[in-house]
C-alpha positions as CSV (number, residue, x, y, z in Angstrom):
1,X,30.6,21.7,21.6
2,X,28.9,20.6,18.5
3,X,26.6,17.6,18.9
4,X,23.0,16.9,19.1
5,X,22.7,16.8,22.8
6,X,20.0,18.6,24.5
7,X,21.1,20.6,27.4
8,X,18.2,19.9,29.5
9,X,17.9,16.0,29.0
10,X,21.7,15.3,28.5
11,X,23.4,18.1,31.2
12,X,25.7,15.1,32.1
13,X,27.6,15.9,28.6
14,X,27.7,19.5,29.5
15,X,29.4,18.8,32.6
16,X,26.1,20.1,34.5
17,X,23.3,18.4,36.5
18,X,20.3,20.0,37.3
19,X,20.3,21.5,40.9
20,X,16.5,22.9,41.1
21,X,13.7,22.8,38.6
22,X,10.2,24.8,38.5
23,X,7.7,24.1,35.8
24,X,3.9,24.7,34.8
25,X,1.3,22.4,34.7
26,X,0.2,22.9,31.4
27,X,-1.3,20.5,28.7
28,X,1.0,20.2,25.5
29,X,2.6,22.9,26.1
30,X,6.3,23.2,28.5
31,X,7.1,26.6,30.5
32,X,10.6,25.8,32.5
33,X,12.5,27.7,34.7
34,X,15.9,25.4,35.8
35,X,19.0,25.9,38.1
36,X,22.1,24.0,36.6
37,X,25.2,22.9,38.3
38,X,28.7,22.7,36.5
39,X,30.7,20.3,37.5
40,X,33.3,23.1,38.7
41,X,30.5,24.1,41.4
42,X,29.3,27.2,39.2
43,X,25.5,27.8,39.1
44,X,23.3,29.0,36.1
45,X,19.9,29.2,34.7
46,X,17.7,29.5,32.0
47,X,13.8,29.2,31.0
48,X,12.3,27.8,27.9
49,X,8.7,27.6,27.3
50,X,6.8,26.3,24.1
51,X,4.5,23.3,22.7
52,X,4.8,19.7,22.6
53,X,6.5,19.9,19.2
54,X,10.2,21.0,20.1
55,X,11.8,19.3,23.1
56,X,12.4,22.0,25.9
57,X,16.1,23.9,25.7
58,X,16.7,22.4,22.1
59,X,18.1,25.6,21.0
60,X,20.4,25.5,23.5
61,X,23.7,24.8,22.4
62,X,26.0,24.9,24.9
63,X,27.1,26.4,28.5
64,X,27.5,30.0,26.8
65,X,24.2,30.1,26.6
66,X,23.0,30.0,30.3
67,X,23.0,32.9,32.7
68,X,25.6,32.7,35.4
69,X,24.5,33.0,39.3
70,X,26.8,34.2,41.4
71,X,26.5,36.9,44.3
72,X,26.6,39.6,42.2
73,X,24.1,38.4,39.8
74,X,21.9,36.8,42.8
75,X,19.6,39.7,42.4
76,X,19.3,39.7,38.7
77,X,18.5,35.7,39.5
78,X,15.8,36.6,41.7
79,X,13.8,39.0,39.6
80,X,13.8,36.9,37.0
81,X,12.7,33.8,38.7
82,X,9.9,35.9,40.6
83,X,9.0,37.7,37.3
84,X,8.8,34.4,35.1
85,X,6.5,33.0,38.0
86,X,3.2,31.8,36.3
87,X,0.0,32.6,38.3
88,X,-1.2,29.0,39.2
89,X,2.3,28.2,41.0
90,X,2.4,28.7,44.9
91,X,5.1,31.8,45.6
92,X,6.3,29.6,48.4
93,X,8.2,27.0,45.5
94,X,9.8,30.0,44.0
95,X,10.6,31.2,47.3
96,X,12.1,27.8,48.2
97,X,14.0,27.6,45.2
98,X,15.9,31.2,46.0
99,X,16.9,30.5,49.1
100,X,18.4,27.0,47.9
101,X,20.7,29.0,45.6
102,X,21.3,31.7,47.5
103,X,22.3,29.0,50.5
104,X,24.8,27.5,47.8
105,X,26.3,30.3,47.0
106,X,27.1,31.6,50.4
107,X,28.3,28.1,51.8
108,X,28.3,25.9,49.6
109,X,25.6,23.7,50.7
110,X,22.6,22.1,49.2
111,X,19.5,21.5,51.2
């Protein structure tokens, strides 16, 4: 897909929506960490951190570019989450957002 669409402001023309997102607090400057949803139920992430001056994810290009979640990347999922975890963020909202995912991925259902 070749357009100017920015996968994190525009996921609609991916066929994605964003299930769960986790960001820093951070003055002119972005650090994102965001679940997508396809529109075929598949999961994926990604994280994209910067300043002010390129919009978050505008190197992203397409769906190709995301990491699939599924149950046998779950754990790949996890570390990286809990690894890109900045310091001032409570452990419970990372925690939270893994057990969303993982409760998607074993039935289905999002909480």
């Amino acid at each position: 897909m070749t357009n100017n669409y920015n996968i994190y402001y525009d996921p609609e023309k991916f066929e994605l929506t964003i299930f769960g997102h986790l960001s820093e607090s951070l003055s002119y400057e972005f650090n994102y960490f965001v679940i997508f949803k396809h529109t075929d139920g598949r999961l994926f992430y990604a994280h994209d951190s910067g300043c002010s001056c390129p919009a978050p994810f505008e190197d992203f290009k397409g769906i190709s570019e995301l990491t699939p979640i599924t149950l046998d990347t779950f754990d790949r999922f996890e570390t990286e989450l809990r690894n890109w975890r900045p310091v001032n963020m409570p452990v419970n909202e990372v925690i939270g957002m893994i057990s969303k995912v993982n409760l998607f991925l074993r039935t289905g259902v999002r909480k």
